[in-house]
KEKE-3310 file (N, C-alpha, C; in steps of 0.2 Angstrom, whole numbers, plus 5000, padded with zeros to 4 digits):
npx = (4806:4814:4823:4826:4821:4834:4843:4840:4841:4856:4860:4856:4862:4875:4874:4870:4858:4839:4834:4844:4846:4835:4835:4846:4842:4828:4814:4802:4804:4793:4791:4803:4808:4797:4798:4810:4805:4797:4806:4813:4804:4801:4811:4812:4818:4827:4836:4840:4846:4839:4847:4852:4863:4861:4858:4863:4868:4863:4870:4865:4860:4873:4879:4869:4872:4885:4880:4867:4874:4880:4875:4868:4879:4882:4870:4869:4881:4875:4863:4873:4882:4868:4865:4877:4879:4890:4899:4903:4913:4922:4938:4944:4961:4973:4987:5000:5020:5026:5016:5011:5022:5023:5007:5003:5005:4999:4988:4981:4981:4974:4962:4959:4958:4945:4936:4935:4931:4931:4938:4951:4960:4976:4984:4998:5006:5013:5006:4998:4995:4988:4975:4973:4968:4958:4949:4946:4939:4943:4949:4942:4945:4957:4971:4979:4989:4986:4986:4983:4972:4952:4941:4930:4930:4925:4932:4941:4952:4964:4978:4989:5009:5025:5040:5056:5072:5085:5099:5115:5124:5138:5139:5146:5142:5130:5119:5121:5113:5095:5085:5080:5078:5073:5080:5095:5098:5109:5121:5118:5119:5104:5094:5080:5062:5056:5049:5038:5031:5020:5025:5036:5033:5028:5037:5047:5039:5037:5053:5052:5047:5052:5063:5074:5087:5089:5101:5098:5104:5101:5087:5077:5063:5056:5053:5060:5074:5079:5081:5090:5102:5103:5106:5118:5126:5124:5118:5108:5089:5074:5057:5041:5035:5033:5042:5055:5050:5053:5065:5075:5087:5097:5110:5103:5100:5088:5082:5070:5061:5058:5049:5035:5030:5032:5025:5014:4999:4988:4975:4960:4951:4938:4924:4907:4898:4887:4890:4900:4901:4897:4909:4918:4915:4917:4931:4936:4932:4943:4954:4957:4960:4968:4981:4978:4982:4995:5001:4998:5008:5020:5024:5023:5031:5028:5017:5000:4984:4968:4951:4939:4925:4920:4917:4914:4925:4930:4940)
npy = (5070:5084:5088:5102:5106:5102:5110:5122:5122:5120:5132:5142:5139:5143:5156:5159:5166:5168:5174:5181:5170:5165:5177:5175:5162:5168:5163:5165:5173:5169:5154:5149:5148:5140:5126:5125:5123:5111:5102:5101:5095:5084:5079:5074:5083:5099:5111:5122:5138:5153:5167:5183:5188:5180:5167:5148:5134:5119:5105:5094:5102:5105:5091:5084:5095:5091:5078:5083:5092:5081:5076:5084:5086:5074:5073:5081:5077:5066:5070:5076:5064:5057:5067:5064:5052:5046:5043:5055:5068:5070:5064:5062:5054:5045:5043:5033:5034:5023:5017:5022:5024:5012:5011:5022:5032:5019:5020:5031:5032:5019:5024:5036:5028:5022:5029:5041:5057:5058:5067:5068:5067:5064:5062:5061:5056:5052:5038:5043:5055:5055:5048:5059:5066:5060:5061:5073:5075:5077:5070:5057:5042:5033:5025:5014:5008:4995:4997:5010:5014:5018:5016:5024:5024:5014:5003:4990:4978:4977:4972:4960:4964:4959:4959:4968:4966:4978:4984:4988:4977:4978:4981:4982:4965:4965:4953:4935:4929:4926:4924:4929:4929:4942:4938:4935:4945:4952:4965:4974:4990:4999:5011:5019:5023:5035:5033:5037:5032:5022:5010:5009:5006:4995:4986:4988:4979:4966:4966:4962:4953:4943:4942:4953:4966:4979:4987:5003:5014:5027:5036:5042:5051:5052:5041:5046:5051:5045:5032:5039:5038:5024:5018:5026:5019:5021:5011:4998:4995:4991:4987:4988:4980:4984:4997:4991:4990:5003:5007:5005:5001:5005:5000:4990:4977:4964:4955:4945:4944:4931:4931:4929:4941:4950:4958:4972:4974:4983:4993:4999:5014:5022:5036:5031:5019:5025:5040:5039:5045:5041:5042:5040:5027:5020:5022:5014:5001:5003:5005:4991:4983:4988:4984:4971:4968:4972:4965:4953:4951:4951:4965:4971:4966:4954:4951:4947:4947:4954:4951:4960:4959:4954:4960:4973:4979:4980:4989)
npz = (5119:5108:5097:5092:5107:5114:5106:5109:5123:5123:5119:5126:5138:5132:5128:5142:5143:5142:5132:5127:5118:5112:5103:5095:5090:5082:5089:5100:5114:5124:5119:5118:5131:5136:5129:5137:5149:5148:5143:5155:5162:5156:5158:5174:5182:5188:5174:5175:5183:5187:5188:5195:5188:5176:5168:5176:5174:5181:5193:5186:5175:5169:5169:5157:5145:5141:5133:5128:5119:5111:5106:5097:5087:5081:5076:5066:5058:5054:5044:5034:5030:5026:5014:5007:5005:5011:5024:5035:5045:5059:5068:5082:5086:5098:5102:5107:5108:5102:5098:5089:5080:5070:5068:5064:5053:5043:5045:5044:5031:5029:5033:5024:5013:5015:5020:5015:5018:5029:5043:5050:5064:5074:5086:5096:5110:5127:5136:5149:5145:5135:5142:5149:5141:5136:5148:5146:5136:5123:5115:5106:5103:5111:5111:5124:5137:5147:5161:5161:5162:5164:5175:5170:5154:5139:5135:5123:5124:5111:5107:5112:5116:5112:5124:5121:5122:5116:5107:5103:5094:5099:5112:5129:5135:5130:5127:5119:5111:5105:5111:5129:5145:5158:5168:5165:5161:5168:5173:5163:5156:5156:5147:5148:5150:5163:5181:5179:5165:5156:5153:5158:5172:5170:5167:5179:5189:5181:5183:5198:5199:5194:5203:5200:5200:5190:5178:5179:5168:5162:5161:5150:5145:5131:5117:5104:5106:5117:5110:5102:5110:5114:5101:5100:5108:5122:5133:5130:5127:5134:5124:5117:5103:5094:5092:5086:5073:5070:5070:5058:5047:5057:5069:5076:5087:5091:5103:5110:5127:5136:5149:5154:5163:5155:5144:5136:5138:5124:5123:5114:5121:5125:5127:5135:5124:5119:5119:5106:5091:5077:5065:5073:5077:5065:5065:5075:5071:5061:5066:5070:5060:5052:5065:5063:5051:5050:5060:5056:5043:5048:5052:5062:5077:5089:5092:5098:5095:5098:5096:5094:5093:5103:5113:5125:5137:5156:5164)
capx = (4812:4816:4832:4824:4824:4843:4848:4838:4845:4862:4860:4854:4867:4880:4874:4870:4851:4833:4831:4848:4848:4830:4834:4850:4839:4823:4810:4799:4806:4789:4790:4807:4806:4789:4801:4814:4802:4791:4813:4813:4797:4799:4818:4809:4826:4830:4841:4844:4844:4841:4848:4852:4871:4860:4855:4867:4868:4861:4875:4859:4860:4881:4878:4867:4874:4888:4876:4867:4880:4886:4868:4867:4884:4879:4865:4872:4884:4869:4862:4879:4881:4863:4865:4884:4880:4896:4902:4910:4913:4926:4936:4953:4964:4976:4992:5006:5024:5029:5012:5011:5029:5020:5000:5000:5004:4997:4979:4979:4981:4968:4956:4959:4955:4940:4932:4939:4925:4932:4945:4956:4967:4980:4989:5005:5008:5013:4998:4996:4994:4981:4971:4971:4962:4953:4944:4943:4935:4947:4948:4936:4948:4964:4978:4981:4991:4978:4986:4982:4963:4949:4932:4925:4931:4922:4940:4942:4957:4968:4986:4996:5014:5028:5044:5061:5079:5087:5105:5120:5131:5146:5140:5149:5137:5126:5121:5122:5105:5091:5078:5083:5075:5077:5087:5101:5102:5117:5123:5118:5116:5099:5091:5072:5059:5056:5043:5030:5028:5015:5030:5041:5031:5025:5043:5048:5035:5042:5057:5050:5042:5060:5070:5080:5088:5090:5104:5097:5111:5101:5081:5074:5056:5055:5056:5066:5078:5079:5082:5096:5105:5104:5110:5124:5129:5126:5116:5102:5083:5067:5053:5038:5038:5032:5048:5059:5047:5055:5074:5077:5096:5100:5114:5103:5100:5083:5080:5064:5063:5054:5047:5028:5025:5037:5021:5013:4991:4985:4967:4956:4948:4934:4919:4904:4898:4881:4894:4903:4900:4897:4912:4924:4913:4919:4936:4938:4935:4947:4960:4957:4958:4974:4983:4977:4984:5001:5003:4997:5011:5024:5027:5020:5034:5028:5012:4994:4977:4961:4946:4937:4918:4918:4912:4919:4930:4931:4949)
capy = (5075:5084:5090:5109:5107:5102:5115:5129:5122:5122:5139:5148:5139:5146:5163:5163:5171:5165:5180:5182:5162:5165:5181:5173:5158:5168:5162:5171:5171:5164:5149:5145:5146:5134:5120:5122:5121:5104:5098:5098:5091:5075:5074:5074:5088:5105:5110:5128:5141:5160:5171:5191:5187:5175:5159:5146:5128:5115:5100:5089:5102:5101:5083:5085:5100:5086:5075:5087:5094:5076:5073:5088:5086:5068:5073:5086:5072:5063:5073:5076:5060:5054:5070:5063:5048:5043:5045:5061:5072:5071:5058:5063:5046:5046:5036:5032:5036:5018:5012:5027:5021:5006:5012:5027:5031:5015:5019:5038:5029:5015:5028:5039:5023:5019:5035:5051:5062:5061:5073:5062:5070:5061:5065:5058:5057:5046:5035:5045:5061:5050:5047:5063:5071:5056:5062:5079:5074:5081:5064:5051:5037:5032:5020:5016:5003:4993:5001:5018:5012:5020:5013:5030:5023:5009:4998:4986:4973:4976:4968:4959:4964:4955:4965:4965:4969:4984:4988:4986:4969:4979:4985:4977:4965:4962:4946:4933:4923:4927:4923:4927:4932:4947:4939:4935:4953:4955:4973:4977:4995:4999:5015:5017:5031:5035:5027:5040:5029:5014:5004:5008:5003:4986:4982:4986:4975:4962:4964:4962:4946:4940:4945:4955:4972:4981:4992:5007:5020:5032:5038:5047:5051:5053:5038:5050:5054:5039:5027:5040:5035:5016:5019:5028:5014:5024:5008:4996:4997:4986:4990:4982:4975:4989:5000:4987:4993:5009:5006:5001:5002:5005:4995:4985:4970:4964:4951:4943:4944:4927:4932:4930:4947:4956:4959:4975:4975:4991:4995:5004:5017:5029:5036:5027:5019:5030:5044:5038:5047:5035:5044:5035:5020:5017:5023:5010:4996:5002:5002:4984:4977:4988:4980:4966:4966:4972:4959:4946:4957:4953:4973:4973:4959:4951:4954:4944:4951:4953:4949:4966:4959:4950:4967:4979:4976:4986:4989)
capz = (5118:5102:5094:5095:5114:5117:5102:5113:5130:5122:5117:5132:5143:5130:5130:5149:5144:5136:5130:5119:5113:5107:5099:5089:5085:5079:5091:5104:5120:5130:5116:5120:5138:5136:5128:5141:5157:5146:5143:5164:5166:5154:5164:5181:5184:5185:5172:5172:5187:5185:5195:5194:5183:5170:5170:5177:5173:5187:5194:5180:5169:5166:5165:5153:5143:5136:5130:5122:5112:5105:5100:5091:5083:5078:5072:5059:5055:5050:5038:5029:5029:5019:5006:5004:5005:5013:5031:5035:5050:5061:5073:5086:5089:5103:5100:5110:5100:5102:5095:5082:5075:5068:5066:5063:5043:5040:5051:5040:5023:5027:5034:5016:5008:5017:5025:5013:5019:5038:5043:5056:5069:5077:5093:5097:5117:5134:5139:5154:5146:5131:5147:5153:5136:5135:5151:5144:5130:5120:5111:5103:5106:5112:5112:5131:5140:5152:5167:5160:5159:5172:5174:5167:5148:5138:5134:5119:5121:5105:5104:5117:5113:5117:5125:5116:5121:5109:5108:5097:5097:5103:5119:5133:5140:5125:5125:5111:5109:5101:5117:5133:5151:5162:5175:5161:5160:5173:5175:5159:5156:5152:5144:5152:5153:5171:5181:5177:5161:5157:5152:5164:5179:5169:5168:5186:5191:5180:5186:5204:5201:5191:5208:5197:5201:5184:5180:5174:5166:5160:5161:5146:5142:5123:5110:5098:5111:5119:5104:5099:5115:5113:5096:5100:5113:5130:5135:5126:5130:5133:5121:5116:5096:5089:5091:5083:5067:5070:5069:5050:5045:5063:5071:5084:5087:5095:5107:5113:5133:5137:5153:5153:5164:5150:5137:5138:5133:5122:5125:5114:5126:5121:5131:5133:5117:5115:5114:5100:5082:5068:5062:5079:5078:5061:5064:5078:5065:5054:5069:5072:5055:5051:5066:5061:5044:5051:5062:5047:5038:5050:5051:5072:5078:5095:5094:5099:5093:5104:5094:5096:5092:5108:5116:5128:5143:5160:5165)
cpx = (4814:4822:4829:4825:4830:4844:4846:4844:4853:4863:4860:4859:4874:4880:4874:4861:4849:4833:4837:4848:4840:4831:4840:4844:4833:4817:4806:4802:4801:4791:4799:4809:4800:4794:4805:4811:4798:4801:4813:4809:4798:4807:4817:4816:4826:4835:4847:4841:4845:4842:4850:4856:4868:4859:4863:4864:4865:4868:4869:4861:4869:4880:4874:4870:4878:4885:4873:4871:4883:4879:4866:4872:4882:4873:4864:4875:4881:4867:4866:4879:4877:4865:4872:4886:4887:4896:4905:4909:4919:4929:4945:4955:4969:4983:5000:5013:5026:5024:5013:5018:5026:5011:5001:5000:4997:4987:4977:4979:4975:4961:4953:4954:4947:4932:4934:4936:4927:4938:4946:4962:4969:4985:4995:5007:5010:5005:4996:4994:4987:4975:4968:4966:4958:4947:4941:4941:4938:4949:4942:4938:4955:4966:4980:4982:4987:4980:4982:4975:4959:4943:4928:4926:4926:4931:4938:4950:4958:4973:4989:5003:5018:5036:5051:5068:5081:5092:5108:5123:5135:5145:5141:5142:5132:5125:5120:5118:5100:5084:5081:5078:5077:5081:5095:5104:5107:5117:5123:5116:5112:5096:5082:5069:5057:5049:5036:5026:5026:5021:5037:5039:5029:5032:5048:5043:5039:5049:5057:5049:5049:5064:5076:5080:5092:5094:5102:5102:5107:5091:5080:5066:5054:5057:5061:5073:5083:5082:5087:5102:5105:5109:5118:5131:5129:5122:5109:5094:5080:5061:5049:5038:5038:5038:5054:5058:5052:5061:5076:5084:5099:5106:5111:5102:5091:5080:5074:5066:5056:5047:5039:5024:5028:5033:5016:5005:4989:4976:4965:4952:4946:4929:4914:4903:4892:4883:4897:4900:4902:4904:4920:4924:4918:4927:4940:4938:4940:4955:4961:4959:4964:4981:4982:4983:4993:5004:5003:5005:5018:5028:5024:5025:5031:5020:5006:4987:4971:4957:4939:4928:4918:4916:4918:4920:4930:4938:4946)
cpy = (5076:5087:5099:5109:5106:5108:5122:5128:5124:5128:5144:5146:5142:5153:5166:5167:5166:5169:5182:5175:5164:5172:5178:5167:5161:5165:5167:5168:5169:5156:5145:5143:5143:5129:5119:5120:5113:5101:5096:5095:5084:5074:5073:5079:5096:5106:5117:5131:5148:5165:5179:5191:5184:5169:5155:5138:5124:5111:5096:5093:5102:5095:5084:5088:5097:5083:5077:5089:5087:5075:5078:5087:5080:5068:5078:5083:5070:5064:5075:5070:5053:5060:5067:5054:5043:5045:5050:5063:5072:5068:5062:5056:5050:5040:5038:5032:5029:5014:5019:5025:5016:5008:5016:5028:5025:5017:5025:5034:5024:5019:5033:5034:5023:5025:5041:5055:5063:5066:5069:5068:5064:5063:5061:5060:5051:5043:5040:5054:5060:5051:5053:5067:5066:5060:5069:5080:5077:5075:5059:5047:5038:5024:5018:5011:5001:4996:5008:5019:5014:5016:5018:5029:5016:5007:4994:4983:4975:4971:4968:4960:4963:4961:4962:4969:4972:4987:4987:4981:4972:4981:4980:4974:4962:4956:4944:4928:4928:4929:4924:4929:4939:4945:4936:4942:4956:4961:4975:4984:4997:5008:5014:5025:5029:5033:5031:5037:5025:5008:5004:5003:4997:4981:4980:4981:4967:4958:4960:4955:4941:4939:4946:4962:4978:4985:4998:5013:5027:5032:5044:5046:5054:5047:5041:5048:5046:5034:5030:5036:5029:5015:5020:5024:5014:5017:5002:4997:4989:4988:4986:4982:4982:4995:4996:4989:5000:5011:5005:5004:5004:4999:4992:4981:4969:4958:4951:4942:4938:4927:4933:4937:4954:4956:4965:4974:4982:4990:5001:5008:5022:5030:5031:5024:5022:5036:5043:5041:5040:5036:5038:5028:5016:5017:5017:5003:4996:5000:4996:4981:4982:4985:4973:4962:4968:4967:4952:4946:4955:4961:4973:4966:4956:4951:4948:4949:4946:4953:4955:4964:4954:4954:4969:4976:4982:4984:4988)
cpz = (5111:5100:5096:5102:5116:5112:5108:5118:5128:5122:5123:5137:5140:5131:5138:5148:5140:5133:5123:5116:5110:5102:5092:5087:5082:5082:5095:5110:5126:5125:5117:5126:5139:5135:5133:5147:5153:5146:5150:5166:5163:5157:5171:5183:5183:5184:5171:5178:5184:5189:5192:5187:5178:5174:5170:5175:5181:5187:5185:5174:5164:5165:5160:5148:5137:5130:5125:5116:5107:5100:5095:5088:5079:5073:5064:5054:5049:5044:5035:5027:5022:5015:5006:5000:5004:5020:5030:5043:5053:5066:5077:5087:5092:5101:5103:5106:5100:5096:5087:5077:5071:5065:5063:5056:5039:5041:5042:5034:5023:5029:5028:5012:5008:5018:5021:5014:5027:5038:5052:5062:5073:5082:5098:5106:5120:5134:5145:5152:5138:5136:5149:5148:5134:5139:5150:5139:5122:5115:5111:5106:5107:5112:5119:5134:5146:5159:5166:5161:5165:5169:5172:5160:5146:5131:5128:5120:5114:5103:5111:5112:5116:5119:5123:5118:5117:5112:5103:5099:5099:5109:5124:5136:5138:5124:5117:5108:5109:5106:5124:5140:5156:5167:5170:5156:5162:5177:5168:5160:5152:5151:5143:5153:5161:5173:5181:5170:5162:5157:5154:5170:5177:5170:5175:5189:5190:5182:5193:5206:5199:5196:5204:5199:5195:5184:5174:5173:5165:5162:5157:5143:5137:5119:5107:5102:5114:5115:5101:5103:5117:5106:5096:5107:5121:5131:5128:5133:5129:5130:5118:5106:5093:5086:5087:5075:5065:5070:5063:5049:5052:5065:5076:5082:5093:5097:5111:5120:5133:5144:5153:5155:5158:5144:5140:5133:5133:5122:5119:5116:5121:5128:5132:5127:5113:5114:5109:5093:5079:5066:5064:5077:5070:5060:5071:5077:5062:5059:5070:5066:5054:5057:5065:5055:5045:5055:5058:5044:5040:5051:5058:5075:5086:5097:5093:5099:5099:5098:5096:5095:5096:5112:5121:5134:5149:5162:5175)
residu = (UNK:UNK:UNK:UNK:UNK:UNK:UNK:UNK:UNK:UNK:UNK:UNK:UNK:UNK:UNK:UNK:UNK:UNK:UNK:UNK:UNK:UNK:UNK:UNK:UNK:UNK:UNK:UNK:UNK:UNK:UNK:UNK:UNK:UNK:UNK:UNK:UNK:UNK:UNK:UNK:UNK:UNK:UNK:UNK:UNK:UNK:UNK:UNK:UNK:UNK:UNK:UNK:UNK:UNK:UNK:UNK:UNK:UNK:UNK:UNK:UNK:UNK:UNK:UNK:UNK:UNK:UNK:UNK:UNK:UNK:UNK:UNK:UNK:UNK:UNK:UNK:UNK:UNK:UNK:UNK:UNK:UNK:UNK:UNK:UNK:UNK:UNK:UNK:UNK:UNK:UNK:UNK:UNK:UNK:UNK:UNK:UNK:UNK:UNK:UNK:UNK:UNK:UNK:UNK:UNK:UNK:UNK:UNK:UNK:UNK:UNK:UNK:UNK:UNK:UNK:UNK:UNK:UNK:UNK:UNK:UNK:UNK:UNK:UNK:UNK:UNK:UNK:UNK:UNK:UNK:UNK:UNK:UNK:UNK:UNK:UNK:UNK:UNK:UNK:UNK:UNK:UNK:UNK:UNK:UNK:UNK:UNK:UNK:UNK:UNK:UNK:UNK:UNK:UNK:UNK:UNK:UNK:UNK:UNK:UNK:UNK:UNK:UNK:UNK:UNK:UNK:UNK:UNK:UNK:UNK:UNK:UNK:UNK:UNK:UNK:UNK:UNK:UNK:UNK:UNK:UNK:UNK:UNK:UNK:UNK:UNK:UNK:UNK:UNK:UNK:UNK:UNK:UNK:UNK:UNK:UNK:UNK:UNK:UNK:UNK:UNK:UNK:UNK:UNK:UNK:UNK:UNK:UNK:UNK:UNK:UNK:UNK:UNK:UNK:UNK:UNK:UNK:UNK:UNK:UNK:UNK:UNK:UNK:UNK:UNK:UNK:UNK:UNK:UNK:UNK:UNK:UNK:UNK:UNK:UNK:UNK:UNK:UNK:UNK:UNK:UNK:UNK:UNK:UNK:UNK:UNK:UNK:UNK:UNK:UNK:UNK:UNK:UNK:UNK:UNK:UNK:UNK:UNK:UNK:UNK:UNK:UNK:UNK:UNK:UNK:UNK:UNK:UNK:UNK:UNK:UNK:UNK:UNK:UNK:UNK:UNK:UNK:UNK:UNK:UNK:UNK:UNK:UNK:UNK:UNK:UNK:UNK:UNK:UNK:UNK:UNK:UNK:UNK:UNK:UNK:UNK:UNK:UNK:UNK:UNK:UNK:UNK:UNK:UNK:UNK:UNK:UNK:UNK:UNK:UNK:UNK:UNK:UNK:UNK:UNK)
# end
């Protein structure tokens, strides 16, 4: 199989004809329809049908069609790459705003450092909506709470994080140690996104297994939002370390919650790893070794590192 026969393939299934994808590429239209029928013979598949409308993709040839496209991308990479001799091209990260409080600057500054020939995008969402462009390929990688995780991802364990009481010492109710448990929560009133989040539903769990009945006062699904409204005293929150980062001259206070199911695992998810660009791959070491160094750093508080060169994990 040669890079010539995917670029053709790609091309006729974009255009929808052999006859217009060989005239933008400049070959003759028996010679590229010869490559695409010897392409189906060494896949044992048909990958393109023709019918009155154009040519239509097979169920094989859309599976395929992906594939193609990344190899050829990779492959252009490639050669930027040797004449730059540097890495370049382009990588999306996914990042949840709790983890992005804490990574994210630090991530784009050490990718600057390391990789300045990539062009980085970063996308700031819920896990559940990470998940959802993961599967549409609309990211490289993501940041994604191990619930969030399908068996159609290839997973890396990143960072157990431990989870932390967040309010102000005046709020009625507020305790006055440092380390406590959820069922020394009372009737506290608590400020919680709704249970369509990853760390909502890990917390009702905990609670569950705690026989504790939580008093929730408010549900808001937004960090910003959210975190103004603990500030301003309507209730305190439960948040894992990384948000504590996030508070500087704030009036809270933040208590470690003891409870073993009260720690939330982030997962680096991507596609397979023979989709990965060299660009991801490399942008998937730089994430490990900058939480790394934040945790070293004390600047990630609660937090336990996975050893990423023990290989992938299925959720």
């Amino acid at each position: 199989m040669e890079l010539r026969q995917l670029r053709y393939f790609v091309r006729a299934v974009e255009l929808g004809s052999i006859r217009r994808a060989a005239s933008e590429l400049g070959v003759a239209v028996s010679l590229l329809g010869q490559d695409l029928d010897r392409l189906e013979a060494q896949l044992s598949t048909q990958l393109l049908r023709r019918t009155r409308s154009g040519l239509i993709p097979t169920d094989a040839g859309f599976a395929f069609l992906r594939h193609a496209q990344l190899t050829l991308q990779h492959a252009v990479e490639a050669v930027e790459a040797a004449r730059q001799k540097r890495l370049v091209g382009h990588v999306s990260v996914g990042l949840p705003p709790s983890t992005a409080s804490v990574l994210g600057v630090p991530l784009v500054m050490a990718m600057r450092e390391r990789h300045p020939e990539l062009r980085v995008h970063l996308v700031e969402a819920l896990s559940g909506h990470l998940a959802a462009m993961l599967d549409a390929r609309q990211l490289d990688l993501a940041l994604v709470a191990r619930g969030n995780a399908t068996r159609r991802w290839r997973v890396r364990p990143l960072i157990d994080e431990r989870v932390y009481l967040l309010g102000r010492a005046d709020l009625p109710g507020f305790p006055a140690v440092e380390t406590l448990s959820l069922a020394d929560l009372g009737d506290l009133p608590l400020v919680m996104p709704s249970g369509s989040h990853g760390l909502r539903a890990l917390l009702d769990l905990a609670f569950e297994r705690a026989g504790v009945q939580p008093h929730i006062a408010l549900e808001i699904d937004g960090l910003a939002l959210l975190m103004d409204a603990v500030c301003a005293g309507l209730g305190a929150t439960l948040q894992p370390g990384s948000v504590v980062c996030r508070e500087p001259g704030r009036p809270l206070r933040a208590l470690l919650i003891a409870d073993p199911d009260a720690r939330r695992q982030t997962l680096i998810a991507s596609q397979s790893e023979d989709e990965l660009s060299p660009a991801a791959l490399a942008t998937r070491v730089v994430i490990a070794d900058v939480a790394h160094e934040l945790a070293v750093a004390g600047r990630w508080p609660g937090t336990t590192l996975h050893d990423l060169n023990t290989g992938g994990d299925e959720p």
